[in-house]
N, C-alpha and C positions, 0 to 999 in steps of 0.2 A: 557151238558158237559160230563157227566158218559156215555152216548153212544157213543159220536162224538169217547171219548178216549179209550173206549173197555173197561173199568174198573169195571162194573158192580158188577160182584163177589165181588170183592176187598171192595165195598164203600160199599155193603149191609152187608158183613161182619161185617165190621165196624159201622158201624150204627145201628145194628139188637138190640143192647145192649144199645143203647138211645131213641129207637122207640116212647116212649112212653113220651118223651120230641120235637116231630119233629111233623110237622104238619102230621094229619090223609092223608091226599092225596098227599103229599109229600111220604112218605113210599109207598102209597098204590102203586105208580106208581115206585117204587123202584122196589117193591116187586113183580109186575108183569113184569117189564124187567128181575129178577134176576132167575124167573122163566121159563122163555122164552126163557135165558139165556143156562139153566140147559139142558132144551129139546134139544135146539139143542145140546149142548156138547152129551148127548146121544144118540141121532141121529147119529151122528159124530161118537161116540163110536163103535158105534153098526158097522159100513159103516168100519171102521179100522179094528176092530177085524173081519171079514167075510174076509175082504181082505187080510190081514194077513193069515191066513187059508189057501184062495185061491193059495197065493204062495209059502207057504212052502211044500204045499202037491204038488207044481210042483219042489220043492228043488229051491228055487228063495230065496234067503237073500234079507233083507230089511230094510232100519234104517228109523224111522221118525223124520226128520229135524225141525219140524215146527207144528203149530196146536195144537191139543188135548196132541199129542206125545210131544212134547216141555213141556207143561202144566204139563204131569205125572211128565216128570224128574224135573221143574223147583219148581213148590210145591206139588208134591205126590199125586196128584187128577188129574184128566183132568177137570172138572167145573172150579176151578180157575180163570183161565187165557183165556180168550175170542179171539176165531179163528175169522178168518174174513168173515165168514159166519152163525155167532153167534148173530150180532146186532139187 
């Protein structure tokens, strides 16, 4: 249900701080979506910021609607909030 809903960051947040009340392989598989999670947000990071670059150095304005970019403005991070090529 934590992948179906993209909420990954969010439950592992939440959770990280009971861990130790929660079955070993429940977390364990937590822990390895929220990490997997994280890669691609950096991946992603990395692919925005280059492109970003790419168009200002052609004088090309750009807003990011959606995504990582949503994520920065929504809670301050881009890992947060999970793109849909994050699952």
């Amino acid at each position: 249900m934590v992948k179906w809903h993209r909420v990954t960051p969010q439950v592992y947040q939440a959770l990280v701080k009971v861990k130790d009340e929660l079955p070993d392989s429940f977390f364990g598989q937590l822990e390895w979506m929220n990490r997997r999670s994280r890669l691609a947000h950096l991946t992603m990071s990395s692919w925005l910021a280059k492109t970003s670059q790419s168009l200002k150095a052609q004088g090309i304005e750009f807003i990011s609607l959606k995504g990582i970019g949503l994520s920065k403005q929504l809670y301050g991070e881009s890992g947060y909030r999970q793109s849909g090529q994050s699952h």
